[in-house]
Legacy VTK file of the C-alpha trace (Angstrom):
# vtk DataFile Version 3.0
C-alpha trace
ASCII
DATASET POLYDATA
POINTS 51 float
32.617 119.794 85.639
31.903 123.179 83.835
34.548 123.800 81.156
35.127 127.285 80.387
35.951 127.705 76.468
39.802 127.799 76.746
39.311 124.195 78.661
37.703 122.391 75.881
40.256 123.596 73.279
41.948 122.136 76.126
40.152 118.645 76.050
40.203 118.626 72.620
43.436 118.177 71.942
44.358 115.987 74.347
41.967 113.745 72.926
43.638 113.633 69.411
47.443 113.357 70.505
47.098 109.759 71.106
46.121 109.725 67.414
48.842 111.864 66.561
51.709 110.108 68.206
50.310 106.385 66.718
50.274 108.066 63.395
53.661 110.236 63.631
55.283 107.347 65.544
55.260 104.668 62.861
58.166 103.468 62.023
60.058 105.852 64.827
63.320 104.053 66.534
62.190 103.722 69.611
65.481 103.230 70.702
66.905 106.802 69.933
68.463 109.223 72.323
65.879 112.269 72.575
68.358 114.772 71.508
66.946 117.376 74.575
67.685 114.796 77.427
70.015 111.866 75.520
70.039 109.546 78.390
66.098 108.706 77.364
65.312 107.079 74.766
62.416 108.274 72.171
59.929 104.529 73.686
61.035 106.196 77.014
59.445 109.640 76.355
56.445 108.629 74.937
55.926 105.796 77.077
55.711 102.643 75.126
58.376 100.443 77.176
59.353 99.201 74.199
62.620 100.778 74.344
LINES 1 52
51 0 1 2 3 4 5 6 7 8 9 10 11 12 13 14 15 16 17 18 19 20 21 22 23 24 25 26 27 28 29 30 31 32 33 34 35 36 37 38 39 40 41 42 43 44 45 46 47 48 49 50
């Protein structure tokens, strides 16, 4: 696949979120309403079923 420069700023920071939410999520309740949509919870947003 031939990236063009916007896609591997692209790529790039994909590749660090998961970093970012371990590192931002520690200690998060999982359990909280997401204030934008309050019938999810914050574990259902980022996908960690521990909700």
């Amino acid at each position: 696949m031939i990236l063009n420069p916007g896609n591997e700023r692209y790529a790039k920071e994909i590749s660090a979120q998961p970093a970012a939410f371990a590192r931002d999520g520690t200690g998060a309740d999982f359990g909280a309403p997401v204030p934008a949509c309050p019938e999810w919870t914050l574990g259902e947003l980022v996908g960690t079923g521990d909700a």
